[in-house]
C-alpha positions, 0 to 999 in steps of 0.5 A, spaced: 619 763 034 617 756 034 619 756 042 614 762 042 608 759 038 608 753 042 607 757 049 600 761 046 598 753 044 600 751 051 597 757 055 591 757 050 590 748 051 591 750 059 585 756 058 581 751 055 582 746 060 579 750 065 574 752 062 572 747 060 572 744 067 567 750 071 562 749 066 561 741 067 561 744 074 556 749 072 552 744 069 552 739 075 550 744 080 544 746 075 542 739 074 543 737 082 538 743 083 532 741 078 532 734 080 531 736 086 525 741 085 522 736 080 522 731 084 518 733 090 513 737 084 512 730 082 510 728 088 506 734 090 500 731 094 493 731 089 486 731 094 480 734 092 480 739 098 483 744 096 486 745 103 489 738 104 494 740 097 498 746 097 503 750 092 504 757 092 509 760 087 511 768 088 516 771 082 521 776 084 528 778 080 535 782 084 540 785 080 546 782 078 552 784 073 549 781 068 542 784 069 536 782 072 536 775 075 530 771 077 529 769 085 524 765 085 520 762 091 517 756 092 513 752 097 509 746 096 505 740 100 509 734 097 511 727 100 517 723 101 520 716 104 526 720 107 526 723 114 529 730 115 530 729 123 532 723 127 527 718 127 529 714 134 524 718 139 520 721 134 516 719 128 515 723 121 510 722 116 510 721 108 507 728 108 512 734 108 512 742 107 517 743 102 521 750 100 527 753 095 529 759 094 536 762 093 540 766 098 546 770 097 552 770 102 559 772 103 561 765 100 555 766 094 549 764 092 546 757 094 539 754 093 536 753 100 530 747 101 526 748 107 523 741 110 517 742 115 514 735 116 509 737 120 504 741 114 499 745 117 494 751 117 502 755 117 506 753 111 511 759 111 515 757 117 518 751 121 521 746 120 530 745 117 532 749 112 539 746 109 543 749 103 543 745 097 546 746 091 551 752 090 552 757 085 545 757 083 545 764 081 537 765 078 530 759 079 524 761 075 518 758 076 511 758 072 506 755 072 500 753 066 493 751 067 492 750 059 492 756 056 498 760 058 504 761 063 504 764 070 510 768 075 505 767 081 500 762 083 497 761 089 493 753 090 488 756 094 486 761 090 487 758 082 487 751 084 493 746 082 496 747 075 497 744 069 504 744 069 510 747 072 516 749 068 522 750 072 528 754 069 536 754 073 542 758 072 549 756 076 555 758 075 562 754 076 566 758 081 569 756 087 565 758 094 567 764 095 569 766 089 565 772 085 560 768 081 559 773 076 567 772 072 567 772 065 572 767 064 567 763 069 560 761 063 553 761 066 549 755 065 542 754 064 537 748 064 529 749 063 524 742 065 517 742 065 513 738 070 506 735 069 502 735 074 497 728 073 490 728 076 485 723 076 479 726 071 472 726 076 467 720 074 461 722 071 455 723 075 448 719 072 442 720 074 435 718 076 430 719 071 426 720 078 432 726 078 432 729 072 423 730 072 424 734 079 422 741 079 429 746 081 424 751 083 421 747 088 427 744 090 430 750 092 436 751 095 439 745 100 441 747 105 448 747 108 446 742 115 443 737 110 446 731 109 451 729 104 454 737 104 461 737 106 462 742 112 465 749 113 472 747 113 477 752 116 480 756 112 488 757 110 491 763 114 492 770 108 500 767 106 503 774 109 506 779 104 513 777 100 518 780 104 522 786 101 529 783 104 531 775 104 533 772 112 540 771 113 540 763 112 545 763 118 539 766 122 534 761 122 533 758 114 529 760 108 524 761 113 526 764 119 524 760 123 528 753 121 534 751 123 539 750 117 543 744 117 550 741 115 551 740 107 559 738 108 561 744 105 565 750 106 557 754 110 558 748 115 565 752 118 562 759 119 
């Protein structure tokens, strides 16, 4: 009896280890995964030309065996001192298009980041997309602009939020392994980002200002000096895909090149 007894302790203490161990492995990967996304929300480029900053946020779920789970894409205009590409022949600037999303392959679900350092009039596409933390299993992003929480945000329709919340789920498996295992706990880690802004200066004016007619001012006309001119206008964002792109063919976006992150996905 004594001998059987102090075998369940042993077999129940060994249990405990393991767990023990996926679920600071999950908790790892979920902070590794909101770090980064905080980081560059933190840094979105701020301009008063709406043109000039962007952030587009498109909610989406896939089932799972544990029920409908977040899959999130984000997409944003941010800045960053590190290089994507080699430097030696060709120089970046601070100013890059930055995208997460998760995908799911053979070995799992992984949270992909797609550097453009090149923002243009077409941020879906271009630039190296690289696997980024493993064993992400649900992103969601809202938004808020002061009075309640938003699924789907477009900057260039709603302008910059208030703030962005940002909610991870990872799991401790091994790549490879399945992510959704019972014995394996799931881990989950919410931040809110600020977005800060500068409140605009108030204009004072003239008292021969004030004393003016509207009605015989009319309306100015575009071609007057101190108007801004017609700015060219951002490209419809095209509609969210039904199915994801294989990140082996080309990244998140389907038109980058993914790159190494020293993990078993280098090997395929």
């Amino acid at each position: 009896m004594v001998v059987g007894s102090v075998a369940v302790s042993l077999f129940h203490l060994g249990r405990a280890n393991d767990m023990t161990k996926l679920r600071f492995t999950a908790h790892m990967r979920a902070d590794a995964a909101l770090d980064n996304i905080r980081r560059d929300l933190t840094s979105i480029i701020r301009d008063e030309d709406l043109f000039y900053t962007y952030l587009d946020v498109r909610s989406d779920s896939v089932n799972s065996p544990i029920g409908r789970l977040d899959n999130d894409d984000v997409l944003m205009f941010s800045t960053r001192l590190r290089t994507v590409r080699d430097v030696e022949y060709q120089g970046e600037g601070s100013e890059y298009e930055t995208q997460y999303r998760i995908q799911t392959d053979d070995l799992g679900p992984v949270l992909w980041q797609r550097l453009d350092p090149f923002p243009d009039e077409y941020p879906h596409g271009g630039g190296v997309a690289t696997p980024l933390v493993e064993g992400i299993v649900s992103l969601q992003i809202e938004c808020y602009d002061g009075f309640q929480w938003y699924r789907d945000w477009d900057s260039d329709r709603d302008g910059l939020p208030w703030a962005v919340r940002v909610t991870v789920m990872a799991t401790g498996t091994a790549v490879g392994e399945d992510p959704f295992d019972s014995r394996a706990p799931i881990v989950t880690l919410r931040t809110v980002v600020p977005i800060d802004r500068v409140p605009p200066p108030k204009i004072e004016l003239d008292e021969e200002d004030e004393e003016l007619d509207p009605d015989e001012e009319g309306t100015p006309d575009a071609s007057q000096p101190g108007e801004r001119p017609d700015r060219p206008s951002r490209p419809d964002r095209p509609d969210a895909p039904t199915s994801r792109p294989d990140p082996g063919a080309g990244g998140p976006s389907g038109g980058a090149s993914p790159g190494g992150s020293g993990s078993a996905r280098d090997e395929r």
